[in-house]
C-alpha positions in Angstrom: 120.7 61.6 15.3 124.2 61.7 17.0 124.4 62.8 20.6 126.1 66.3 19.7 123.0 67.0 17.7 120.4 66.3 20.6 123.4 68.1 23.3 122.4 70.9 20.5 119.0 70.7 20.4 118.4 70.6 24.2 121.1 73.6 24.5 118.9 75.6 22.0 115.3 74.6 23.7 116.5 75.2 26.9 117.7 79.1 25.5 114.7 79.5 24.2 112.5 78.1 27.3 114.9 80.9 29.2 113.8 83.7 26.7 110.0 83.2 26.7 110.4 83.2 30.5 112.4 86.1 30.6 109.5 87.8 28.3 107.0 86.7 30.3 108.7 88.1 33.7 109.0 91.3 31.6 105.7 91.3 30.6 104.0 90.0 34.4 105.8 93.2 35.6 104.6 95.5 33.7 101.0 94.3 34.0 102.0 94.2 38.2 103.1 98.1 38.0 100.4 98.9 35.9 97.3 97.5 38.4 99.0 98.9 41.3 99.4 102.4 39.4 95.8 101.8 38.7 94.2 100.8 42.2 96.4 103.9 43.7 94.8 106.1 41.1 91.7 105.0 41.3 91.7 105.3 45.1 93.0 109.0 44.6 90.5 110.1 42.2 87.6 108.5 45.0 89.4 110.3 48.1 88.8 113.1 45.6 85.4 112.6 44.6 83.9 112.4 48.0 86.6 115.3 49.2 84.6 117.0 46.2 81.4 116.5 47.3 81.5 117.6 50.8 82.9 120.7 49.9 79.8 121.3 46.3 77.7 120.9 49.6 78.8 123.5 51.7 78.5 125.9 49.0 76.5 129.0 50.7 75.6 130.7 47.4 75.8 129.9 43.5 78.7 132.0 43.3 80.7 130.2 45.3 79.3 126.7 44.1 81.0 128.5 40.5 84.1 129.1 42.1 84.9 125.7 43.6 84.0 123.9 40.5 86.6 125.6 38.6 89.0 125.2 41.2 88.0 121.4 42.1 88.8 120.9 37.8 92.2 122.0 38.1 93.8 119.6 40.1 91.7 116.6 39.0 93.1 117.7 35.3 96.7 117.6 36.7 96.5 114.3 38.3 94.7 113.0 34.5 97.7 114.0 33.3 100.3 112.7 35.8 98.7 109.7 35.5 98.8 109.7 31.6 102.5 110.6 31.8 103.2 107.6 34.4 101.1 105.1 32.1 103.2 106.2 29.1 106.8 105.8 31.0 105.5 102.4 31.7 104.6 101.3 28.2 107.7 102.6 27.5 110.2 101.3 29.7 108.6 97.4 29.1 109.0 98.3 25.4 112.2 99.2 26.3 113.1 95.6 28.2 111.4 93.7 25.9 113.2 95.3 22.8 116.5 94.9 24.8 116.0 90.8 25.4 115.1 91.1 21.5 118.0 92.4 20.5 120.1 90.0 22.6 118.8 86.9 21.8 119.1 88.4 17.8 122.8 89.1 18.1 123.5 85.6 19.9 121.9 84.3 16.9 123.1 86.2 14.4 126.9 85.2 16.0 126.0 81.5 16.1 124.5 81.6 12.3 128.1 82.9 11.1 130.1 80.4 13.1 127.5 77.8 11.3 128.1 79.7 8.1 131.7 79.7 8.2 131.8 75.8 8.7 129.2 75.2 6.0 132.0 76.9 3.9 134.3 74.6 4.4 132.1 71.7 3.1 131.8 70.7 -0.5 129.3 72.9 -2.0 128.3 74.9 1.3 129.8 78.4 -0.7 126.4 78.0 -2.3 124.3 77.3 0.9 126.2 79.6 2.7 125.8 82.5 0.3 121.7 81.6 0.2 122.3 81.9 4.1 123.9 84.7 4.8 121.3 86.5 2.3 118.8 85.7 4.4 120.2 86.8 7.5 121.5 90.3 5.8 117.4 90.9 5.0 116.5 89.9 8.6 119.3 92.0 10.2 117.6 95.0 7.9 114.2 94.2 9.5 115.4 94.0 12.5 116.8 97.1 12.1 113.9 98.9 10.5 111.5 97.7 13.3 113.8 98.8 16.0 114.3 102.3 14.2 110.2 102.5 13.9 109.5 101.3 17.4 112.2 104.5 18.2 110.1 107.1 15.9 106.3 105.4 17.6 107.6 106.5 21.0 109.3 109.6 19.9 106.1 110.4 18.5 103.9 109.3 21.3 105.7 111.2 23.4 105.4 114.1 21.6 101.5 113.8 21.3 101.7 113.1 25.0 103.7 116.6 25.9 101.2 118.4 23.7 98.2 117.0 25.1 99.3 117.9 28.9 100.2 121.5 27.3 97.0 121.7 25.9 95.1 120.3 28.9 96.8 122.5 31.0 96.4 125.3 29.5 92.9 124.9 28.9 92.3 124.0 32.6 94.0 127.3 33.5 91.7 129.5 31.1 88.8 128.0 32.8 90.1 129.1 36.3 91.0 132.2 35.1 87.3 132.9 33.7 86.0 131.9 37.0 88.2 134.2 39.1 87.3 137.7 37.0 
């Protein structure tokens, strides 16, 4: 092996010891954001609980005890939901960096296969090898493609379950403290 080839070699290890860590970094923040949205939801839904209780025990009469419930539901549904939404915009916007690092670190190699293609060409015989080549990269540019346009049409999708769901939930949670107030 000549020296340009191990230049190469450490060049290309060291890009790709860059990209795992960048990945990781990615992925360490989004598990960091999630566990802090968690503890400050979790501590939220407690304050809420106890804030709950106190006030199911000072009920003076069952009618009232029927009243609070349905209006203690309502806002626990609405902070289900924000927190649902928040989780979702998460997922989404690490999905969104880790897609993004994906696509560079495809397009630096898709460049620095044609530059390799281009002086295999000039070699005797590399039209062949080069042809083989560039076949395989056109089918993995088309994968590429076609997992970038699903991952677009899952979160389209998600998010559409997601704004139906909080519709739904709403809706239903308004019913109920609409039943309760007649």
């Amino acid at each position: 092996m000549s020296t340009p080839d191990l230049e190469q070699l450490s060049a290309l290890q060291k890009a790709n010891t860059e990209l795992v860590a960048t990945l990781l970094r990615t992925t360490f923040n989004g598990v960091e954001r999630l566990s802090a949205l968690n503890v400050n939801v979790t501590r939220d839904f407690l304050n809420a609980a106890v804030g709950n209780v106190q006030q199911i025990l000072s009920a003076r009469n069952p009618g009232d005890l029927t009243k609070l419930n349905s209006n203690l539901a309502q806002p626990t549904v609405e902070k289900w939901m924000e927190y649902s939404r928040n989780v979702y915009d998460l997922v989404s916007s690490v999905q969104k960096e880790v897609t993004s690092v994906l696509q560079d670190q495809y397009t630096d190699f898709s460049k620095s296969a044609s530059v390799r293609l281009d002086q295999a060409r000039a070699t005797p015989g590399g039209d062949i090898f080069a042809a083989v080549v560039k076949s395989v990269l056109d089918a993995s540019s088309r994968t590429f493609e076609q997992a970038n346009a699903f991952t677009k049409q899952a979160t389209s999708i998600a998010e559409a379950n997601l704004q139906a769901a909080t519709a739904t939930a709403q809706a239903a949670a308004g019913a109920a403290a609409g039943k309760v107030k007649k």
